[in-house]
C-alpha beads as a LAMMPS data file, in Angstrom:
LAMMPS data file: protein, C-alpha beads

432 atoms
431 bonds

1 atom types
1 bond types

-500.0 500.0 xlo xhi
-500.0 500.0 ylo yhi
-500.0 500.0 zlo zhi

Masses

1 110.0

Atoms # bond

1 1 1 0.000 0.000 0.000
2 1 1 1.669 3.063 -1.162
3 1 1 1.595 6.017 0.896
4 1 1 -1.988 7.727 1.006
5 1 1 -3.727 4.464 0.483
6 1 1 -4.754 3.010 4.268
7 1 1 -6.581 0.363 3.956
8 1 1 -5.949 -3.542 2.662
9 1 1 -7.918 -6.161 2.980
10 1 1 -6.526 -9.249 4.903
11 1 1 -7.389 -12.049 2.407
12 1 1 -5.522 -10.287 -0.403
13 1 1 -2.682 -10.427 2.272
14 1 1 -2.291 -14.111 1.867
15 1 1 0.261 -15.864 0.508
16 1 1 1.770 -12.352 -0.224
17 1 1 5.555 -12.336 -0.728
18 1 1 7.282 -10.185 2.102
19 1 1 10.692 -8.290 0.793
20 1 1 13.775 -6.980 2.667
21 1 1 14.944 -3.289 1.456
22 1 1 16.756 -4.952 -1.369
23 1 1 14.623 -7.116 -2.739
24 1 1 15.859 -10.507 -1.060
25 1 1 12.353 -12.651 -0.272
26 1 1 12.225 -13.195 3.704
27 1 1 8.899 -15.516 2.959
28 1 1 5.170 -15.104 2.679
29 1 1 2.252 -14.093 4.850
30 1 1 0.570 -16.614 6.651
31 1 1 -2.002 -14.659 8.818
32 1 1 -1.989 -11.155 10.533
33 1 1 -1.826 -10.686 14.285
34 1 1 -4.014 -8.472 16.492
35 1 1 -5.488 -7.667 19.861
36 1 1 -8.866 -6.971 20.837
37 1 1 -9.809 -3.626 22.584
38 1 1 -12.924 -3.302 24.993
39 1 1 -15.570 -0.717 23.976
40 1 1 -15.937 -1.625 20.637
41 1 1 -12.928 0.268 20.181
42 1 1 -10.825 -1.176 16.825
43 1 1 -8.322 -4.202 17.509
44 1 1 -4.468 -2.777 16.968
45 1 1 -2.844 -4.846 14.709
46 1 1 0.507 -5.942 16.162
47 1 1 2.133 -7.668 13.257
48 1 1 2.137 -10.256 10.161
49 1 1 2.849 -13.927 10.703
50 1 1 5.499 -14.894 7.899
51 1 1 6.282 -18.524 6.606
52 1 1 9.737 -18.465 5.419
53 1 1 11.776 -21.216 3.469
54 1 1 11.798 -23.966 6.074
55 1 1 8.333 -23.459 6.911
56 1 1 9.123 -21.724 9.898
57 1 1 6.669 -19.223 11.161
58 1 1 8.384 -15.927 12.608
59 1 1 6.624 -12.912 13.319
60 1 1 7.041 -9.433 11.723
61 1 1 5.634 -6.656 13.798
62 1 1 3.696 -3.635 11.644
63 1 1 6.850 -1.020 12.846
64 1 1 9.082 -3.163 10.603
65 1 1 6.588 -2.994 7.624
66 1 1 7.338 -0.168 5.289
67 1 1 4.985 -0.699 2.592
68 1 1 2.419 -2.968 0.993
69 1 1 2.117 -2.353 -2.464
70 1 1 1.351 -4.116 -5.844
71 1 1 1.239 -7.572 -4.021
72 1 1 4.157 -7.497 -1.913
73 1 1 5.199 -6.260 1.712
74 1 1 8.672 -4.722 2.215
75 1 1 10.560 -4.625 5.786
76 1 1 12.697 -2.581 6.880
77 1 1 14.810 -5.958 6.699
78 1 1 15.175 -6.342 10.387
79 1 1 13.813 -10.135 11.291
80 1 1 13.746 -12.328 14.513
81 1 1 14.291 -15.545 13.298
82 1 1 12.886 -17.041 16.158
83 1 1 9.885 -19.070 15.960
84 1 1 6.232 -17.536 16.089
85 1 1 4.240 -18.340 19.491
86 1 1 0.763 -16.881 19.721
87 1 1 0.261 -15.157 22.786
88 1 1 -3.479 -15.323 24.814
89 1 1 -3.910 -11.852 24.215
90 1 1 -3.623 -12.230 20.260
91 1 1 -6.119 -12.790 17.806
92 1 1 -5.185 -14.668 14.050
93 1 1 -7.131 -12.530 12.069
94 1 1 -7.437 -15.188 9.375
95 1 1 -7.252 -18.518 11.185
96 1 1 -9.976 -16.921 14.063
97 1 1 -12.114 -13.852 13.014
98 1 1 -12.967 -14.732 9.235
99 1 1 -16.085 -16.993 9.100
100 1 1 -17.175 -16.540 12.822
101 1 1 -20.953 -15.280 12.923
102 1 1 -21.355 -11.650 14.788
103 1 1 -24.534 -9.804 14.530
104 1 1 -25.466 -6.036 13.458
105 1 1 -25.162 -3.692 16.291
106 1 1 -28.341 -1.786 14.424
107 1 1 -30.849 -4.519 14.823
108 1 1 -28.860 -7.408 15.971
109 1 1 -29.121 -9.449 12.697
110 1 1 -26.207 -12.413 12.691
111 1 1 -24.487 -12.000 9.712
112 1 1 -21.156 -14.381 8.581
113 1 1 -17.479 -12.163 8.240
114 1 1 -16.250 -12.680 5.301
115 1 1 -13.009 -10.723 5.228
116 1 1 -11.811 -7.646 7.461
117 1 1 -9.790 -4.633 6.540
118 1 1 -6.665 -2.840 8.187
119 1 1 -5.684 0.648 8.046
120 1 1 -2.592 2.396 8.587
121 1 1 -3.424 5.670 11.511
122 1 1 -2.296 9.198 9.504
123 1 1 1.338 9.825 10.274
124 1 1 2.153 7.375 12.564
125 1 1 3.020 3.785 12.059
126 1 1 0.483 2.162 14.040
127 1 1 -2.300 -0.145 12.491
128 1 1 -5.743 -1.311 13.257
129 1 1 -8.551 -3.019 12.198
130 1 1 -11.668 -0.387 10.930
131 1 1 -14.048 -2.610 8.742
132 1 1 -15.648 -5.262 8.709
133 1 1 -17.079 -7.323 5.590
134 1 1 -20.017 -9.362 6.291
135 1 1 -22.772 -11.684 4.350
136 1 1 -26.693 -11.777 5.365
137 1 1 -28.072 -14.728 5.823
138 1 1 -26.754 -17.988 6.655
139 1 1 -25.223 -18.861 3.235
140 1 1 -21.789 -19.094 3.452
141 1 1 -18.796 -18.422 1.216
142 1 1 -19.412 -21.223 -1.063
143 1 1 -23.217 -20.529 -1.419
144 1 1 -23.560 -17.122 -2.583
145 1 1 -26.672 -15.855 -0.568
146 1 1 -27.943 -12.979 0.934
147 1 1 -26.580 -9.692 0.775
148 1 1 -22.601 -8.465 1.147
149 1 1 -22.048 -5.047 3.271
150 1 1 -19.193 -3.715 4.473
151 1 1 -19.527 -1.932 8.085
152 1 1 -17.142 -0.550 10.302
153 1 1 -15.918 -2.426 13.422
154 1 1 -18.162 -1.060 16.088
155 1 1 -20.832 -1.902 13.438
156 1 1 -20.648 -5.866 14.643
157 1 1 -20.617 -7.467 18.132
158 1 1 -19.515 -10.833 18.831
159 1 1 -15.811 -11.233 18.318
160 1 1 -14.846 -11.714 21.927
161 1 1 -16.492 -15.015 21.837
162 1 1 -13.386 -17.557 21.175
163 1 1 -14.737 -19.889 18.040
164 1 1 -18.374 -19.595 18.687
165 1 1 -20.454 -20.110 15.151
166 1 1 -16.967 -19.963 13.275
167 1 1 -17.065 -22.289 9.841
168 1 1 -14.536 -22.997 7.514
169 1 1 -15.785 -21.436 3.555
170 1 1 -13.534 -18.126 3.598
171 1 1 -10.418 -19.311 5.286
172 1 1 -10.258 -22.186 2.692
173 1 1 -10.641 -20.192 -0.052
174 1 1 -8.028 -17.495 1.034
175 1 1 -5.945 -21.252 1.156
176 1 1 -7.310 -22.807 -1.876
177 1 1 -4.155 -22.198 -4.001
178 1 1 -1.534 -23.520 -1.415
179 1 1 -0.179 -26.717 -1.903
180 1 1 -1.384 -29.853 0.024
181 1 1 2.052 -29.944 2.570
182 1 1 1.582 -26.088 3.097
183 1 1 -1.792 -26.185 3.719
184 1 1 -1.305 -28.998 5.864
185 1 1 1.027 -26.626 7.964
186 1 1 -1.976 -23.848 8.154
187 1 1 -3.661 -27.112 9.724
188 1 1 -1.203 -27.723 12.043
189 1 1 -0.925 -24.268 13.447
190 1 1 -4.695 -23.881 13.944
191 1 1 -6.338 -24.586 17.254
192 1 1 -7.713 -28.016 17.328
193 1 1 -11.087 -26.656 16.872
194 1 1 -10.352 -24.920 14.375
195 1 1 -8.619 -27.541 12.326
196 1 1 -11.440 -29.778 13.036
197 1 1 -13.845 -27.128 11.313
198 1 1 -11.633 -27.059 8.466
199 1 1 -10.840 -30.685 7.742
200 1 1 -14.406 -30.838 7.884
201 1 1 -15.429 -28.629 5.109
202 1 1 -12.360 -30.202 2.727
203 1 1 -13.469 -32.359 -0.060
204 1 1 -12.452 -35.949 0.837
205 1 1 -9.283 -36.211 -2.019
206 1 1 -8.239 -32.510 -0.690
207 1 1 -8.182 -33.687 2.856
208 1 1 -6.515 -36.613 1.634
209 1 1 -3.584 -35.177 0.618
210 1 1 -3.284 -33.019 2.987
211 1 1 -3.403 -36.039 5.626
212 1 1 -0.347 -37.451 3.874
213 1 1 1.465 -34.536 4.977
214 1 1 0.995 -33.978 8.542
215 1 1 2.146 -35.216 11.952
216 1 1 0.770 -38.695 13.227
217 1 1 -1.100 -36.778 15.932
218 1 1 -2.337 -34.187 13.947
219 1 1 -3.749 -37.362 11.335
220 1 1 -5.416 -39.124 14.043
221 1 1 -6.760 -36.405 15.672
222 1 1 -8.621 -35.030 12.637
223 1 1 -9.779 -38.913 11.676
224 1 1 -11.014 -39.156 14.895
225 1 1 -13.440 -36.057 14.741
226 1 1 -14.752 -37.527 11.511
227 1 1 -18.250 -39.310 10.760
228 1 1 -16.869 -42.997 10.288
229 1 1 -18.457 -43.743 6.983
230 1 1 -16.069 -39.891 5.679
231 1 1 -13.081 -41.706 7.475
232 1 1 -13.188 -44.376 5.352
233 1 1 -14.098 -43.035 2.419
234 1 1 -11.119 -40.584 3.385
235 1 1 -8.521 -43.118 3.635
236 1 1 -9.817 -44.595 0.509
237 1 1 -8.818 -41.541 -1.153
238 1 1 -5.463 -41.637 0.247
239 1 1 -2.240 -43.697 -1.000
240 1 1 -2.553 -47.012 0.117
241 1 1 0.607 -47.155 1.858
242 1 1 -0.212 -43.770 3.641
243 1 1 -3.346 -45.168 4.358
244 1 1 -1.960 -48.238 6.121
245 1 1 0.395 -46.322 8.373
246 1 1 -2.266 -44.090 9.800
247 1 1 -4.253 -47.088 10.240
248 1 1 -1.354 -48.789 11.985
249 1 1 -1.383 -45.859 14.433
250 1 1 -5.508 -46.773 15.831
251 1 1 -6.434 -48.711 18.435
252 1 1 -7.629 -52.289 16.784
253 1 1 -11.078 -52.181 17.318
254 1 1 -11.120 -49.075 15.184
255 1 1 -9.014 -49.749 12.478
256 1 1 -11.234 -53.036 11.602
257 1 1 -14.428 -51.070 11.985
258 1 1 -13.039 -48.245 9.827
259 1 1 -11.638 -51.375 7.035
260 1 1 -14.989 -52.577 7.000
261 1 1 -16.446 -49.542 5.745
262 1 1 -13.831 -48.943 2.722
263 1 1 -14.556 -50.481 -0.406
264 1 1 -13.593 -54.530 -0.096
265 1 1 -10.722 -53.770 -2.768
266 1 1 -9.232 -50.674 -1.229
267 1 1 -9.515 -52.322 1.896
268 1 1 -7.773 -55.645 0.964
269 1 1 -4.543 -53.162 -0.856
270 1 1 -3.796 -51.792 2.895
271 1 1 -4.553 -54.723 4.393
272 1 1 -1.796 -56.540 2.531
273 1 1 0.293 -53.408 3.017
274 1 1 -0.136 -53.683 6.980
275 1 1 0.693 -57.700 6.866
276 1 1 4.612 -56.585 5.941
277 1 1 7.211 -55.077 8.225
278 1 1 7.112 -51.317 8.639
279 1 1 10.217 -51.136 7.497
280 1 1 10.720 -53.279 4.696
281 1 1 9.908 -52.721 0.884
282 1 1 6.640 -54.211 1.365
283 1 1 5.690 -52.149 3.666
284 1 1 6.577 -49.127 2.192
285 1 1 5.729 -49.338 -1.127
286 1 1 2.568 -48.365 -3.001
287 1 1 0.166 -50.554 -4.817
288 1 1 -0.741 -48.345 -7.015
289 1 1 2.385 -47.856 -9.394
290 1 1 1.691 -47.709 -13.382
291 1 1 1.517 -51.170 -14.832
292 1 1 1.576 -51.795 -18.548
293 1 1 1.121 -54.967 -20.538
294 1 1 3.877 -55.505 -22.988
295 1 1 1.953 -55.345 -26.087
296 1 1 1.543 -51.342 -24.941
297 1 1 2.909 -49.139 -27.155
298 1 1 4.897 -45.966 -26.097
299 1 1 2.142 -43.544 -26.577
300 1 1 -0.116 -45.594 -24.279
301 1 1 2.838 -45.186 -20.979
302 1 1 3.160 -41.490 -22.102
303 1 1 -0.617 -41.010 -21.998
304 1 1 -0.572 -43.119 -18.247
305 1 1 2.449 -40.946 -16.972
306 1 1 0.979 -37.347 -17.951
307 1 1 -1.556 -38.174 -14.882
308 1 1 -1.530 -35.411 -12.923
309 1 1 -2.405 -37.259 -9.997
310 1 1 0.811 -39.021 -9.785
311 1 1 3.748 -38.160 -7.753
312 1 1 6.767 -37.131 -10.068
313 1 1 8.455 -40.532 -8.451
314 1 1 5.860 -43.041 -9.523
315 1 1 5.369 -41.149 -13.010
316 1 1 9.863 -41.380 -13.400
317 1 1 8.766 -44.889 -14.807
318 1 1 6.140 -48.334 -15.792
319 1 1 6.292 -51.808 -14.820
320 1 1 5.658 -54.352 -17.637
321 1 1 3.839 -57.242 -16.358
322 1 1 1.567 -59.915 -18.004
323 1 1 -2.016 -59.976 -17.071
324 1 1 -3.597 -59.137 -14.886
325 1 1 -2.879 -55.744 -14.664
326 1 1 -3.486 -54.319 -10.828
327 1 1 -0.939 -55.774 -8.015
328 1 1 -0.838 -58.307 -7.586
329 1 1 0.027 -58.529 -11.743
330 1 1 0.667 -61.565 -13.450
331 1 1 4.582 -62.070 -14.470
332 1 1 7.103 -58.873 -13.668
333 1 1 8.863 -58.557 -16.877
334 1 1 10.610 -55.327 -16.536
335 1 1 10.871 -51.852 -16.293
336 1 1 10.858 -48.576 -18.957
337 1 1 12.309 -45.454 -17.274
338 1 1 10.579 -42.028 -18.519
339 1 1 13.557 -40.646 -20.502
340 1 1 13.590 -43.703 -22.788
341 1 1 9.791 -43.247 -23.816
342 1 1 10.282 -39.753 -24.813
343 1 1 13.657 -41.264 -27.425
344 1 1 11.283 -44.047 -28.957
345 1 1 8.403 -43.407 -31.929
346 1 1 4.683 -43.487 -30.398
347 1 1 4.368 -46.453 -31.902
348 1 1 7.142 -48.666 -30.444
349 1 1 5.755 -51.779 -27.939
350 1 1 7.009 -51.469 -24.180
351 1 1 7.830 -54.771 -24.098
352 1 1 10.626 -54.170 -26.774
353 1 1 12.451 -51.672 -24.576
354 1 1 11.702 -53.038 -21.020
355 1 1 15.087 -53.076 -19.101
356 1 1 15.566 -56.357 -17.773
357 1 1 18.672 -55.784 -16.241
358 1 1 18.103 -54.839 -13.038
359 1 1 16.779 -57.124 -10.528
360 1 1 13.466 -56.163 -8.503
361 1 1 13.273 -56.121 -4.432
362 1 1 11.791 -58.689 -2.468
363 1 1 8.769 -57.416 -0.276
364 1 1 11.080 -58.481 2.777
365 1 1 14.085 -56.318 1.773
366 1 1 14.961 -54.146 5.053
367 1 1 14.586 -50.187 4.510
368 1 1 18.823 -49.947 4.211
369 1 1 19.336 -51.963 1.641
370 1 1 15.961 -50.096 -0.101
371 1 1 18.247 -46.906 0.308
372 1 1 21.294 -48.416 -1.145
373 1 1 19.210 -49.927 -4.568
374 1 1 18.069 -46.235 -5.171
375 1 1 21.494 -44.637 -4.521
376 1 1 23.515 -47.211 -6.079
377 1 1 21.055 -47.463 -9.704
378 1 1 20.288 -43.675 -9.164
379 1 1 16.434 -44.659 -9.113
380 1 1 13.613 -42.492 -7.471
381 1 1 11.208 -46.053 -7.594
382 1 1 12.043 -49.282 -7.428
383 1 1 9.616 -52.207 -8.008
384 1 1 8.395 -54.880 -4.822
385 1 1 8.050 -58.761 -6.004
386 1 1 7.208 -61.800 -4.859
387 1 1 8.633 -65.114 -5.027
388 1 1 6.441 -65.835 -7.743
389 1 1 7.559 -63.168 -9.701
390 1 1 4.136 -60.925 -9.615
391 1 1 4.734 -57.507 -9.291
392 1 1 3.377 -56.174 -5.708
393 1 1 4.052 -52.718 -5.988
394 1 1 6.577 -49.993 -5.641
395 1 1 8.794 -47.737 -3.557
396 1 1 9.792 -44.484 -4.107
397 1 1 12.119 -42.478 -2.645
398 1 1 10.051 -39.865 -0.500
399 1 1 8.336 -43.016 1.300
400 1 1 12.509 -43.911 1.980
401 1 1 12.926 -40.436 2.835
402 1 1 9.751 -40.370 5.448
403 1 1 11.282 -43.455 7.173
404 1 1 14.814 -42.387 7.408
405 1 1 14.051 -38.772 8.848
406 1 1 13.492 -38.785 12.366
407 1 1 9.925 -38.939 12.974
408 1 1 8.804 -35.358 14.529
409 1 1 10.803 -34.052 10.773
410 1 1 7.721 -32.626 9.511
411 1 1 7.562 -30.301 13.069
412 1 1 11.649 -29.594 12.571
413 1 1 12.331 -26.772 10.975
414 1 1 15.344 -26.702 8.571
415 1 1 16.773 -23.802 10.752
416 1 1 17.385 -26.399 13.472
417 1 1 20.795 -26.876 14.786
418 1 1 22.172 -24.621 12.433
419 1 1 24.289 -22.038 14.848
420 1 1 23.722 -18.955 15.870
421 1 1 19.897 -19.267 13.907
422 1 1 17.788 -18.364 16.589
423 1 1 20.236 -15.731 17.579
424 1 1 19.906 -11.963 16.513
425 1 1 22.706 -10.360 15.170
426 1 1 23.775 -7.395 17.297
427 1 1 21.101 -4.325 17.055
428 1 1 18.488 -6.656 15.972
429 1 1 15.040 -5.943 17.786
430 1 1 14.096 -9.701 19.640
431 1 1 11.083 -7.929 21.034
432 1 1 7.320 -7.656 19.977

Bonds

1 1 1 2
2 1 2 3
3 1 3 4
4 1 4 5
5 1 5 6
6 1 6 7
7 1 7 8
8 1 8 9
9 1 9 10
10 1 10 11
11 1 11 12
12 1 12 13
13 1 13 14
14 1 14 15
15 1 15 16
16 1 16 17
17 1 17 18
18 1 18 19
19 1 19 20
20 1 20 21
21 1 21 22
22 1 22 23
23 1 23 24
24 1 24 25
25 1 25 26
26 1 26 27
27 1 27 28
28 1 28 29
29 1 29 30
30 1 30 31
31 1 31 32
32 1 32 33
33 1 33 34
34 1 34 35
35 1 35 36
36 1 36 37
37 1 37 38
38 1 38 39
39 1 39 40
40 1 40 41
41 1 41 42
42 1 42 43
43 1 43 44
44 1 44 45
45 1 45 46
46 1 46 47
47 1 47 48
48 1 48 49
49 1 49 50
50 1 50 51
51 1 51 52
52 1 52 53
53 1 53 54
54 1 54 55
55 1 55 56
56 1 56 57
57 1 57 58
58 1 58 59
59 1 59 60
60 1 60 61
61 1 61 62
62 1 62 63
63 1 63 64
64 1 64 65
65 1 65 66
66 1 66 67
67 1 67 68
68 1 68 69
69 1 69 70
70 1 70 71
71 1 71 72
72 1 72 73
73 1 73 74
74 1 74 75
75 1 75 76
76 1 76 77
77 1 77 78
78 1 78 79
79 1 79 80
80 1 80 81
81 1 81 82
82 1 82 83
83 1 83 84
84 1 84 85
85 1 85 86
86 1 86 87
87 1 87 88
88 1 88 89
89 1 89 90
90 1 90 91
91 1 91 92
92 1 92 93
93 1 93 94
94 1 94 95
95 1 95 96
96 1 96 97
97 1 97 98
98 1 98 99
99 1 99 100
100 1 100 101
101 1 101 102
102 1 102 103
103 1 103 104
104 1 104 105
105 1 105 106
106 1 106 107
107 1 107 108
108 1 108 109
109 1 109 110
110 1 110 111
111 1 111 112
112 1 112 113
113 1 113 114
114 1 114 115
115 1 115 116
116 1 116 117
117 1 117 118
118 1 118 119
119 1 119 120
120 1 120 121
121 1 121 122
122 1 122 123
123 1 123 124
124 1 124 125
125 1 125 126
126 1 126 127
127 1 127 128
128 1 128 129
129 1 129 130
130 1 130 131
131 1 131 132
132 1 132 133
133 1 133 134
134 1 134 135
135 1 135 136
136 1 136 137
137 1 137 138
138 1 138 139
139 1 139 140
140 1 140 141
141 1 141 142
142 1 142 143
143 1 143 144
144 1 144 145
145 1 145 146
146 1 146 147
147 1 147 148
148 1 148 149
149 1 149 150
150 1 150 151
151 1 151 152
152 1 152 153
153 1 153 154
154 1 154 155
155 1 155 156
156 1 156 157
157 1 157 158
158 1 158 159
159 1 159 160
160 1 160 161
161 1 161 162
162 1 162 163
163 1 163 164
164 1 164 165
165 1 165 166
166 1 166 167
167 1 167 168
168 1 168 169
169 1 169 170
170 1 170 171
171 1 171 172
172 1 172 173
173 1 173 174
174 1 174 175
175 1 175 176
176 1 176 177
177 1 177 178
178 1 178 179
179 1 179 180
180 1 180 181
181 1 181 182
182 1 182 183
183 1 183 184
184 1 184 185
185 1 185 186
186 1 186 187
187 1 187 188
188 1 188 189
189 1 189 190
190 1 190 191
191 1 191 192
192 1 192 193
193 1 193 194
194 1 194 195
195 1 195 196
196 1 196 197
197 1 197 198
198 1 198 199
199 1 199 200
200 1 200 201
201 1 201 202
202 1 202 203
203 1 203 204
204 1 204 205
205 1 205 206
206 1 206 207
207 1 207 208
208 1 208 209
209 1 209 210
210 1 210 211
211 1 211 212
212 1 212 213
213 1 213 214
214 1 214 215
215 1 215 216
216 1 216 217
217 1 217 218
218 1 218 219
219 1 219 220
220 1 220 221
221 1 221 222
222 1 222 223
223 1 223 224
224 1 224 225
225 1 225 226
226 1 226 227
227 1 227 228
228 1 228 229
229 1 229 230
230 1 230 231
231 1 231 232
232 1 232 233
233 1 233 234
234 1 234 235
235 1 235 236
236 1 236 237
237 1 237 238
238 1 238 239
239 1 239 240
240 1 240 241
241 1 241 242
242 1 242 243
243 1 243 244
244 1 244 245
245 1 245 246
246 1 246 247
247 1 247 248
248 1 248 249
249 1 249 250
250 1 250 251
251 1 251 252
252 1 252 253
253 1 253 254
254 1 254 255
255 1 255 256
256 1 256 257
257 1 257 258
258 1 258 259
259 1 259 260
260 1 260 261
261 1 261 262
262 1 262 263
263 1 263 264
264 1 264 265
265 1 265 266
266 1 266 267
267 1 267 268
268 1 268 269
269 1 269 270
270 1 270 271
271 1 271 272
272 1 272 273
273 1 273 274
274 1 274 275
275 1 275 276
276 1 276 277
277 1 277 278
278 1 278 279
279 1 279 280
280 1 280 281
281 1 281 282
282 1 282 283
283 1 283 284
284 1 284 285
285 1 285 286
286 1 286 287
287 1 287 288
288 1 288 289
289 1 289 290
290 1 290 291
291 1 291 292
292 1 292 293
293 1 293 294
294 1 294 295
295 1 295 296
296 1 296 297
297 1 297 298
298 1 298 299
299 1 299 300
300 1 300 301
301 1 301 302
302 1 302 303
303 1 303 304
304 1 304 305
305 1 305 306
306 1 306 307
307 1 307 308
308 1 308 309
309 1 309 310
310 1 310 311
311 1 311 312
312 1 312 313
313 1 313 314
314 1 314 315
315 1 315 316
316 1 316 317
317 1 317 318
318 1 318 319
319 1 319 320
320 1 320 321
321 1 321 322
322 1 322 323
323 1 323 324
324 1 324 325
325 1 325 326
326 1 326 327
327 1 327 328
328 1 328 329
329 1 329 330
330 1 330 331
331 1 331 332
332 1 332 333
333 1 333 334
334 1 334 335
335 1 335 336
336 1 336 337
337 1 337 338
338 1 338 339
339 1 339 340
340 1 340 341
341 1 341 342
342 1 342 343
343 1 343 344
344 1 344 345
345 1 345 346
346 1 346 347
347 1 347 348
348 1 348 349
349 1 349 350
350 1 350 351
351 1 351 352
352 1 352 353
353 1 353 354
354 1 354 355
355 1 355 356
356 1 356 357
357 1 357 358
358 1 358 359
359 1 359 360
360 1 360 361
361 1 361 362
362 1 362 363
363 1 363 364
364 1 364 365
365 1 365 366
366 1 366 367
367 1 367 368
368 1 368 369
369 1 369 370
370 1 370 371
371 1 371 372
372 1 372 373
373 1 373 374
374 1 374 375
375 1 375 376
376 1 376 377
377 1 377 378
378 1 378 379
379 1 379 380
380 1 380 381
381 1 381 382
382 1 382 383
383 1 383 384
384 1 384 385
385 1 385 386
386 1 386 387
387 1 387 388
388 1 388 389
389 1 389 390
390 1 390 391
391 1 391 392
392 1 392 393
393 1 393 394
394 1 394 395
395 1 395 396
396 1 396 397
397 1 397 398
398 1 398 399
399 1 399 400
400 1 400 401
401 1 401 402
402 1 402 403
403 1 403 404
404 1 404 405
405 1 405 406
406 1 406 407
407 1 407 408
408 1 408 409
409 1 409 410
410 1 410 411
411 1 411 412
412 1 412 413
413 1 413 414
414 1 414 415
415 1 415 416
416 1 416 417
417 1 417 418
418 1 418 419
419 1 419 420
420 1 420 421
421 1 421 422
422 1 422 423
423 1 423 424
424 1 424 425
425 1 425 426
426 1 426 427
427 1 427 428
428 1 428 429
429 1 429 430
430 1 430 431
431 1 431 432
């Protein structure tokens, strides 16, 4: 916002790239930070909540800020590297006021917030909240009814209670472009309520994905607060072998009853999944890898790996097999790696360029000698068979990478360890 404009409105906030004076990226905005006043008297916003490279979340207050213009905040460049902790007095502007239900001072109608605005105060460099952007009516974002007003803050009552009537519409679609690990980390910084509310109102693949990537608690906590018959058909929508370790992590009696309720086929893939060793090649690969019969031509694996849905690992190459086609296959002949389909015509057969030379992993293979086959053949997917020679799946490398990290890594920020990080060079302001 260049000087004489005062006013921004915090969803256009998000995701915004924050600047240093020369032009180095520090990270992006995650949510703004303010405090509540009595009297109906506008909430002072303290500061911006910034996710930089390692997912760390440090806190920026509004004195550093210099401007917010054309999409991007600049700093005066002066950053505590120390982590963000939310303090009881603070209020998340996006992760707690937007979607909460208030109602009209003038007439006490309960209308839904929808976004709020901050404004700088004339020649100081002090900010606050001043409007407020509501919807009539009980529709919210995604159900465009009932009329949109913008008021100012003593306009509305209702924000001093913690949660009450909050839903989940606008903060999702201030979030809808973030990928499914970052939005997982919005997740895991939200109250538990709060993430509840959200998981909630996620379509099932979404919230899928997005299970994949966070903490074991934070997976079974959210399952947990979901109707069983949306678990299952959650975990349905997950990766099998993602699938099988959160279902690993529940108490017996629950994982059964929640098996029971997934389809019988994407039931018995995890259940084979959970019969191996967590730490073998059976029990990390996927079941789901792309299998081709040789009489496939090179246009038909092209056409399979262009699926956006799969990971860049499993789409790096296809397993030739005889019938039947889903794991377990009929005969493993081979693999084709991805650069040797784009060098052959369309029309060339798979089974006339299958690489035979490497041998496959057995389902019992432990997770070090999984790591050394992918180093040593420079692979990113390796295939699982069994002693019959039927293909049973595959690993990739970021399931080896998930095991090998220490378990709390997705909580670990890449700052960690590294000296003198969450120290501030001399003359840096540590306060708030």
């Amino acid at each position: 916002m260049a000087a004489g404009a005062y006013r921004v409105f915090v969803s256009h906030l998000s995701g915004v790239a924050v600047f240093d004076p020369h032009g180095d990226q520090v990270g992006r905005v995650r949510d703004v930070v303010a405090m509540l006043r009595v009297g109906g008297r506008p909430p002072r916003v303290l500061g911006l909540v910034v996710e930089v490279v390692s997912r760390r979340r440090i806190f920026i207050p509004m004195t550093r800020v210099t401007g917010v213009e054309s999409g991007q905040v600049i700093t005066t460049g002066v950053v505590n590297m120390r982590r963000f902790e939310q303090r009881p007095t603070e209020t998340l502007v996006l992760g707690e006021l937007l979607d909460r239900r208030v109602r009209l001072v003038d007439g006490g109608e309960e209308v839904t917030v929808l976004d709020v605005s901050i404004t700088q105060l004339p020649a100081r460099r002090d900010w606050e909240i001043d409007k407020v952007f509501v919807r009539r009516g009980k529709g919210g974002a995604l159900r465009r009814k009932g009329e949109t007003l913008t008021v100012e803050w003593s306009a509305v009552t209702g924000f001093s209670l913690e949660e009450h009537g909050q839903g989940a519409e606008n903060l999702l679609a201030t979030f809808e472009r973030l990928r499914p690990a970052d939005l997982a980390n919005v997740l895991h910084h939200l109250s538990p309520k709060r993430r509840a509310e959200v998981a909630a109102a996620l379509d099932d693949d979404r919230l899928a994905d997005v299970l994949e990537e966070l903490p074991d608690d934070d997976q079974i906590e959210i399952l947990g607060k979901l109707k069983e018959e949306r678990a299952a058909d959650v975990l349905e929508a997950m990766d099998p072998d993602d699938a099988a370790d959160l279902l690993s992590e529940l108490p017996e009696d629950e994982m059964e009853r929640l098996l029971t309720l997934m389809r019988p086929d994407e039931a018995a893939d995890v259940r084979r999944l959970m019969s191996y060793e967590e730490r073998t090649a059976g029990g990390l690969m996927t079941t789901e890898p792309v299998v081709l019969r040789p009489d496939a031509t090179v246009a038909d694996a092209l056409a399979r790996v262009r699926n956006a849905d799969l990971s860049p690992a499993l789409a790096a190459q296809v397993y030739v097999c005889r019938p039947p086609d889903e794991t377990p296959t009929g005969k493993y002949l081979g693999t084709v790696h991805f650069q040797r389909l784009l060098r052959d015509p369309p029309f060339t057969l798979v089974g006339s360029i299958t690489d035979t030379d490497l041998r496959p992993l057995p389902p019992d293979t432990p997770l070090p000698a999984v790591t050394s086959y992918l180093a040593t053949y420079n692979m990113v997917a390796a295939p699982v068979v069994d002693e019959s020679g039927s293909l049973l799946g595959a690993v990739t490398v970021d399931d080896v990478l998930d095991h090998l990290l220490p378990e709390d890594w997705r909580e670990t920020e890449l700052y960690h360890g590294a000296p003198g990080m969450d120290e501030l060079p001399e003359g840096v302001d540590g306060g708030r």
